[in-house]
Each structure stands twice: as C-alpha cells, then as structure tokens.
Backbone as a ProteinNet text record, in pm:
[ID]
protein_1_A
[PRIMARY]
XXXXXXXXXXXXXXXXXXXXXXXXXXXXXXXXXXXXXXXXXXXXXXXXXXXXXXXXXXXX
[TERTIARY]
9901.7	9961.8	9915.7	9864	9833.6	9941.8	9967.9	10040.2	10088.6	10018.2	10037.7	10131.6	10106.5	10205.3	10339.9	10340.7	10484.7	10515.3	10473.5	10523.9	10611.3	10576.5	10599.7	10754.7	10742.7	10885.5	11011.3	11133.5	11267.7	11362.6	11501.7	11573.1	11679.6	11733.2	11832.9	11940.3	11914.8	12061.4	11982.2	11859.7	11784.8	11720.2	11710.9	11666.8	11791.6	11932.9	12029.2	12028.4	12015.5	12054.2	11944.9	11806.3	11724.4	11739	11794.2	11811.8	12010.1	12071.8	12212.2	12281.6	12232.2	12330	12368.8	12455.8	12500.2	12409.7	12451.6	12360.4	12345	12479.4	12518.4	12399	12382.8	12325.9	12146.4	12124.9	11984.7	11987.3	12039.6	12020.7	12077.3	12146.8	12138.6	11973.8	11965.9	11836.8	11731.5	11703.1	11613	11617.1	11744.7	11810.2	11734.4	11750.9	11722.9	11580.7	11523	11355.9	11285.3	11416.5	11397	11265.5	11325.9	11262.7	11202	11099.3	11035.3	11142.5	11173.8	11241.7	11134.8	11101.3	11045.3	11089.8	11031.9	11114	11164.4	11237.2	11286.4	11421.9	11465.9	11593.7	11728.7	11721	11794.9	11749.7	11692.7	11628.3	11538.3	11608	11539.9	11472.3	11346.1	11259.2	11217.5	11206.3	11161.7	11102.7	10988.6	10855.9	10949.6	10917.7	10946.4	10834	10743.2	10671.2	10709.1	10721.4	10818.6	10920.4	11002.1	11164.3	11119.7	10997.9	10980.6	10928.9	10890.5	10835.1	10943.7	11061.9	11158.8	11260.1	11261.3	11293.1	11259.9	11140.6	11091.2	11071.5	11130.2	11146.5	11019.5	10930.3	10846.6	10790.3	10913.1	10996.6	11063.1	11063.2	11120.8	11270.1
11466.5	11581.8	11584.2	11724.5	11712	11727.2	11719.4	11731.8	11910.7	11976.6	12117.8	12146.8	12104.9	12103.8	12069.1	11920.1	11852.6	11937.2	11965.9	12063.2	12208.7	12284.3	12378.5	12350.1	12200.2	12168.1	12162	12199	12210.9	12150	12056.4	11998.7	12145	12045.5	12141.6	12255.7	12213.9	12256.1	12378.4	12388.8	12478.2	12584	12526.7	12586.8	12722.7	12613	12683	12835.3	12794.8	12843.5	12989.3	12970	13077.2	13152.1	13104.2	13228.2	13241.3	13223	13276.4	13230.9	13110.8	13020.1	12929	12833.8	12715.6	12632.2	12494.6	12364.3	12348.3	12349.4	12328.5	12446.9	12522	12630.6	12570.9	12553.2	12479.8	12397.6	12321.5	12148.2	12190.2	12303.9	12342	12404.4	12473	12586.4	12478.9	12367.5	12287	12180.1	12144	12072.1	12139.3	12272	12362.9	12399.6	12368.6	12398.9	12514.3	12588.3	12726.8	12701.4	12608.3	12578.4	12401.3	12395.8	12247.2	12131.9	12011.9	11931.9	11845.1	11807	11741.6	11625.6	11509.3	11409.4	11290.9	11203.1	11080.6	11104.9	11018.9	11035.7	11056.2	11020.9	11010.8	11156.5	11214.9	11332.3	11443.3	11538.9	11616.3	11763.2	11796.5	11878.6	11967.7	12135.9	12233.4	12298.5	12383.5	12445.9	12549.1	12603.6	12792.8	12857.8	12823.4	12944.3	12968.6	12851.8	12887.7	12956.1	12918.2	13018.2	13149.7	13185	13282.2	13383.7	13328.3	13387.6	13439.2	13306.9	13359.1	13436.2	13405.8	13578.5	13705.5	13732.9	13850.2	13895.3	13789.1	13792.6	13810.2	13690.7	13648.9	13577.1	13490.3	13393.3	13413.5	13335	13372.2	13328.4
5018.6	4954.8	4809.7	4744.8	4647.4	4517.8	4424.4	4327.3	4318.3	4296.5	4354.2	4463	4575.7	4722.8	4666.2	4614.1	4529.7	4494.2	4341.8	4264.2	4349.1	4445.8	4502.2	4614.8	4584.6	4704.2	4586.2	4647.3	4562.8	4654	4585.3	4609.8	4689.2	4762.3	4916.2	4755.7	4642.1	4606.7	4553.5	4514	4424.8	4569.1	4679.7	4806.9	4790.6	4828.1	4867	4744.4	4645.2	4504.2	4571.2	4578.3	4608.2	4728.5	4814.4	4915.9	4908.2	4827.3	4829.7	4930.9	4997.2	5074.2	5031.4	5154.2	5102.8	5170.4	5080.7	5102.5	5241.1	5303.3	5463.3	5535.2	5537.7	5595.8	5541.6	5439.8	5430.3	5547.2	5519	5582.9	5800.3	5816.6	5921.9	5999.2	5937.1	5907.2	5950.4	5869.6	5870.9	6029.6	6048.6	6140.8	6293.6	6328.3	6388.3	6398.7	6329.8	6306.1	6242.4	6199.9	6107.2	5967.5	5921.2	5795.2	5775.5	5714.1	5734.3	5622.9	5685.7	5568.2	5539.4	5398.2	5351	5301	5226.8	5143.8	5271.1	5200.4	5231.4	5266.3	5363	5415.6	5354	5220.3	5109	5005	5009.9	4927.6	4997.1	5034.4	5090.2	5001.9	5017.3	4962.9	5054	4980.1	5071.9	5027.5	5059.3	5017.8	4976.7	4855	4807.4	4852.8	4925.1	4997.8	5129.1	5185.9	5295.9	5302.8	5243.6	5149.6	5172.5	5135.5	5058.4	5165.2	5259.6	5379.1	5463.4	5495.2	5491.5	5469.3	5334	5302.6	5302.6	5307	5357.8	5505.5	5602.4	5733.8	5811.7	5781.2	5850.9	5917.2	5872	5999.4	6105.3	6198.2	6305.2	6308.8
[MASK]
++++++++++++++++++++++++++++++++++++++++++++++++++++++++++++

C-alpha cells in the first residue's frame, strides 16, 4: 500500500461523521460486505472513495 492509499483511509468515527451515520451502522455496513474494513483488529480504517461512491449510490 502506498502512502497515498493510507492517507485516503479514515477512522470508523470520521467515516460515520461523513455519511451522517452512526459508528454502529459503519461497522454493520462493513460487517455485511457493503463497505471494505481496513486496519488492525483494534483500529479500523475506511477508504473516502469508497464512502464516496457510496454515497452517490454506486454501490450496491
């Protein structure tokens, strides 16, 4: 992974913060296969382009 990719991943609370949910609903979302979880078992990270795709409903 390049430093770029890093840079582009955000903690579940800043996820939640950008699409106007709650943490629970991230960490469901992800659970489910909606959205990719990134990070260590203890810290989880999520792409804002993904998010972002998501939000414009181009996700499934």
């Amino acid at each position: 992974m390049t430093p770029a990719e890093r840079a582009r991943r955000v903690p579940t609370q800043v996820a939640a913060l950008a699409l106007g949910v709650t943490e629970g609903t991230i960490r469901q979302w992800a659970h489910r296969g909606r959205i990719t979880r990134y990070g260590t078992a203890r810290r989880a990270t999520y792409d804002l382009d993904e998010l972002a795709e998501l939000v414009r409903g181009s996700r499934p």
